[in-house]
C-alpha positions in Angstrom: -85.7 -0.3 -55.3 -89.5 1.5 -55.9 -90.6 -1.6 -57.8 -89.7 -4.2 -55.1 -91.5 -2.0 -52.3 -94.3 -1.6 -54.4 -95.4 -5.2 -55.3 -97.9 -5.3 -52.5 -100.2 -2.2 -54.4 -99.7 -3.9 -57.6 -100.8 -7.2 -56.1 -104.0 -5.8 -54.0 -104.7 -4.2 -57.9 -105.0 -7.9 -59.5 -108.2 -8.0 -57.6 -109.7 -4.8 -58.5 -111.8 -4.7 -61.8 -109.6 -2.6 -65.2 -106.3 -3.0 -62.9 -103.4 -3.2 -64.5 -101.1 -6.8 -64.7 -98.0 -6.2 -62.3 -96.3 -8.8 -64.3 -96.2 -6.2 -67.7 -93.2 -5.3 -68.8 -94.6 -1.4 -68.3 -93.1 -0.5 -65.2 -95.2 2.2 -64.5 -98.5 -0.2 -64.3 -96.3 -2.3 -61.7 -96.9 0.9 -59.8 -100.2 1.3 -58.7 -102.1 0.5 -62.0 -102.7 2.7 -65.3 -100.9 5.2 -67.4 -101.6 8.7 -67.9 -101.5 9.7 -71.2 -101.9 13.5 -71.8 -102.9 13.1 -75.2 -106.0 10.2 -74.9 -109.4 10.9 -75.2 -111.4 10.1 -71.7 -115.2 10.2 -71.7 -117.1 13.8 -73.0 -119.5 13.8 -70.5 -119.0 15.0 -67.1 -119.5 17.4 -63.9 -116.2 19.5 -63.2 -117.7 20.3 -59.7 -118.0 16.5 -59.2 -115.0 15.3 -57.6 -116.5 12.2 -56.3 -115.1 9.0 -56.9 -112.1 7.0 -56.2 -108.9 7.6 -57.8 -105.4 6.5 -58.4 -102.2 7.5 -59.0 -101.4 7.9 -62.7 -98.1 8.1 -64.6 -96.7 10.4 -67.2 -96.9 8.0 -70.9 -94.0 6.7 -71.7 -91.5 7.4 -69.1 -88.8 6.0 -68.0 -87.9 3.8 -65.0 -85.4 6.4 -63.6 -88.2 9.3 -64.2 -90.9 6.9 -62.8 -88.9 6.9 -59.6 -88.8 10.8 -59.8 -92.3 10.9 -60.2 -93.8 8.3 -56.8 -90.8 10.1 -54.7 -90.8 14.1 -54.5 -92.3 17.0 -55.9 -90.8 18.3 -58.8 -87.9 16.8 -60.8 -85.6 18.1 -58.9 -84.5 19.3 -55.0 -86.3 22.4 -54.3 -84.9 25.3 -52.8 -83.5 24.6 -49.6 -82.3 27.2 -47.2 -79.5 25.8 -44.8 -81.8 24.4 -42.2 -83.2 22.1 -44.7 -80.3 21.1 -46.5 -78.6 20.1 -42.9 -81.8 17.8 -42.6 -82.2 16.2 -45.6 -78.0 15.3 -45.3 -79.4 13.4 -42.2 -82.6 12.0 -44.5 -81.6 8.3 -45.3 -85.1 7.8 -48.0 -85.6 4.4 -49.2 -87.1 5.9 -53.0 -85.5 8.6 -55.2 -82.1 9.3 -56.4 -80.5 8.6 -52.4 -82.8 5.4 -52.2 -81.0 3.1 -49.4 -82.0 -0.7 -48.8 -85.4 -0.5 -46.6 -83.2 -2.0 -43.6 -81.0 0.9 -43.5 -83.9 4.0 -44.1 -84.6 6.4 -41.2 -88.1 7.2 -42.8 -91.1 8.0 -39.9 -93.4 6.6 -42.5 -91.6 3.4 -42.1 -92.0 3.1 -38.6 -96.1 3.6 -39.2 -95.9 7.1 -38.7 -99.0 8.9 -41.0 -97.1 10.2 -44.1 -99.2 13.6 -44.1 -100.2 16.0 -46.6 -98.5 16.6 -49.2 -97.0 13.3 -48.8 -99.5 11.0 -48.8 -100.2 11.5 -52.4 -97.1 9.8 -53.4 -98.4 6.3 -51.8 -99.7 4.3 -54.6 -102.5 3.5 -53.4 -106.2 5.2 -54.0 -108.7 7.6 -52.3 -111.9 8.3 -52.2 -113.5 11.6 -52.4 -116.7 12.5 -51.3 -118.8 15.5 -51.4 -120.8 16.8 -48.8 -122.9 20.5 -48.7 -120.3 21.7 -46.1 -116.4 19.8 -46.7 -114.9 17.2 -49.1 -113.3 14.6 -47.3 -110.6 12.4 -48.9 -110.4 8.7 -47.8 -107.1 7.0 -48.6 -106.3 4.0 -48.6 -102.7 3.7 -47.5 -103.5 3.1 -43.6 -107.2 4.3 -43.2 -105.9 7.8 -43.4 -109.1 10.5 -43.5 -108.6 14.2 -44.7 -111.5 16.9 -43.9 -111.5 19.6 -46.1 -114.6 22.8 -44.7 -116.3 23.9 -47.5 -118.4 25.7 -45.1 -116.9 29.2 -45.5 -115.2 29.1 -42.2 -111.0 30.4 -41.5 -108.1 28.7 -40.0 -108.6 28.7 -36.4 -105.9 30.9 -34.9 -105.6 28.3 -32.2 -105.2 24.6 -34.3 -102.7 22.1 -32.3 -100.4 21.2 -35.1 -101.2 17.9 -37.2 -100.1 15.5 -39.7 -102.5 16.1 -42.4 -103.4 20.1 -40.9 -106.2 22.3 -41.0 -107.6 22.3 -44.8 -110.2 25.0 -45.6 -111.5 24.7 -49.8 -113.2 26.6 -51.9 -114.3 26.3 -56.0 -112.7 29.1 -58.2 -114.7 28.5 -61.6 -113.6 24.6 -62.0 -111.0 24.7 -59.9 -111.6 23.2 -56.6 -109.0 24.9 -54.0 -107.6 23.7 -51.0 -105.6 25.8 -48.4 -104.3 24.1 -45.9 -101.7 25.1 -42.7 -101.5 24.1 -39.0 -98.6 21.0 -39.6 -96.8 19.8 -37.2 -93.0 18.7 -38.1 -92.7 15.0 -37.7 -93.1 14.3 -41.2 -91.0 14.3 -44.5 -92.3 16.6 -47.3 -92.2 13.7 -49.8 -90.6 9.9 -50.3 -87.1 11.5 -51.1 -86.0 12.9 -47.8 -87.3 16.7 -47.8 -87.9 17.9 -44.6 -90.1 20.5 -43.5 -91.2 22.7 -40.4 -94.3 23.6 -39.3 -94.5 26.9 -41.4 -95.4 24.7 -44.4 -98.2 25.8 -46.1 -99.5 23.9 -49.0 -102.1 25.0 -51.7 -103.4 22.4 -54.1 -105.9 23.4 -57.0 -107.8 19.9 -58.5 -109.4 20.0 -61.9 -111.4 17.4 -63.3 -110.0 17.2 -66.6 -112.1 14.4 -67.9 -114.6 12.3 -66.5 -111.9 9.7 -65.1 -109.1 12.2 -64.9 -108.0 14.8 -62.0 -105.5 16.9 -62.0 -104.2 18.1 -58.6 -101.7 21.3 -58.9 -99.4 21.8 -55.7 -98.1 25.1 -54.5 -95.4 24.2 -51.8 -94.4 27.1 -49.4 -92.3 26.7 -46.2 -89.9 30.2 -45.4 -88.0 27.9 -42.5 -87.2 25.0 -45.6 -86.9 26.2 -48.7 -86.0 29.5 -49.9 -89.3 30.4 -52.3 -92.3 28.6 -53.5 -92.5 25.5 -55.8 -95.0 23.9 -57.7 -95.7 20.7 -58.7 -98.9 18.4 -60.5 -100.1 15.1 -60.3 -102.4 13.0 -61.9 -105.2 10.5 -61.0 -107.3 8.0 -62.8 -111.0 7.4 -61.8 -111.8 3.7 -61.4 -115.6 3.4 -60.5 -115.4 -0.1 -60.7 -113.0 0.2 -57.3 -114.0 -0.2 -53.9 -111.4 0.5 -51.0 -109.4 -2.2 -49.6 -108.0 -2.7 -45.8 -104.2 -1.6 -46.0 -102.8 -1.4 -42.5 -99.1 -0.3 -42.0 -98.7 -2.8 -39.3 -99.3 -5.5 -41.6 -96.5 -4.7 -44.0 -93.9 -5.1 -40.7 -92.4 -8.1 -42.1 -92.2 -7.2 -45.8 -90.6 -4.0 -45.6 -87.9 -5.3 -42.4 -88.4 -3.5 -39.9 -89.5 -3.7 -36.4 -93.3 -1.7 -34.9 
């Protein structure tokens, strides 16, 4: 099921320089390209305050397919905590990836119909981002639909009066090498992740991203929502730098046909 839906990353990948071949028998580098291996030596040399690059979704080394899946659908290995208005939600959730995967054709996911996947979300596509650096936010590029993400450096608060969106109100700050991101204001038309998890507009999401070596990040998610899920949970992800990238066009429109359904 996540293979099929995600031959069109590994395919824009043949064209980009160090990609991996969709055709290995690896199925983690049919997925968005590279392996994370925990253990490998990366370059020596780099600035931990530099965040600035593009990067892509990495894999845990030597997983399976069924983990794999785990890993490009939802936050954690497992469901999180729900409370009963989240669990009566995700009953209704029909996702096309994880362990409740349905055929594309039969999936009630908004992301399907073109809707922006939002934060955390987005991070699951398999496609990369670009971050870039200026004196007063870091804003993320993605790939997957043009989507842009402005996080203030700048020292300001949340506004107390922010209309609700997809990707929020993000404020960051650096805490020794950690680069921290604190971000509220969501409205609830999204899923949490690719597996079905709902949430309301009390999430609040706190991510902490480390440059662990010059072409590895490390992004560290504190998920809290008191409406969905009855406490906190944490999750990581990792990312591969690929200077040699440049961002590609990847419309959701575009994909209509392939993944069967009607915009």
């Amino acid at each position: 099921m996540v293979l099929a839906l995600e031959l069109p990353c590994a395919a824009l990948a043949q064209n980009r320089p160090g990609s991996a071949n969709p055709q290995t028998k690896n199925p983690s580098a049919a997925i968005g390209g590279g392996v994370y291996s925990a253990l490998g030596p990366g370059p020596a040399n780099f600035d931990a305050h530099d965040l600035s690059g593009i990067w892509n979704m990495s894999f845990p080394q030597n997983a399976t397919q069924a983990e794999l899946e785990v890993y490009v659908s939802q936050f954690g290995k497992g469901d999180p905590p729900m409370t009963p208005w989240s669990k009566e939600r995700f009953d209704k959730t029909k996702p096309a990836f994880g362990p409740r995967g349905v055929l594309v054709a039969q999936t009630n996911d908004p992301a399907f119909q073109c809707f922006p996947p939002g934060v955390p979300r987005i991070y699951l596509h398999p496609f990369p981002m670009q971050i870039v650096e200026t004196p007063k936010e870091l804003i993320m590029v993605f790939e997957y639909d043009h989507s842009v993400r402005h996080i203030y450096t700048d020292g300001r608060q949340h506004p107390p009066d922010f209309t609700p969106a997809y990707m929020g109100d993000s404020i960051g700050h650096w805490d020794g090498d950690t680069f921290v991101i604190d971000t509220v204001g969501f409205n609830d038309k999204t899923w949490l992740d690719r597996a079905g998890h709902p949430h309301s507009d009390r999430l609040h999401v706190t991510e902490r991203l480390r440059r662990i070596a010059a072409d590895r990040l490390q992004i560290d998610f504190t998920i809290e929502d008191p409406v969905a899920y009855a406490r906190p949970f944490t999750s990581s992800m990792f990312f591969r730098g690929h200077p040699d990238w440049s961002l590609m066009e990847q419309v959701c429109e575009d994909n209509a046909d392939f993944l069967s359904f009607e915009h």
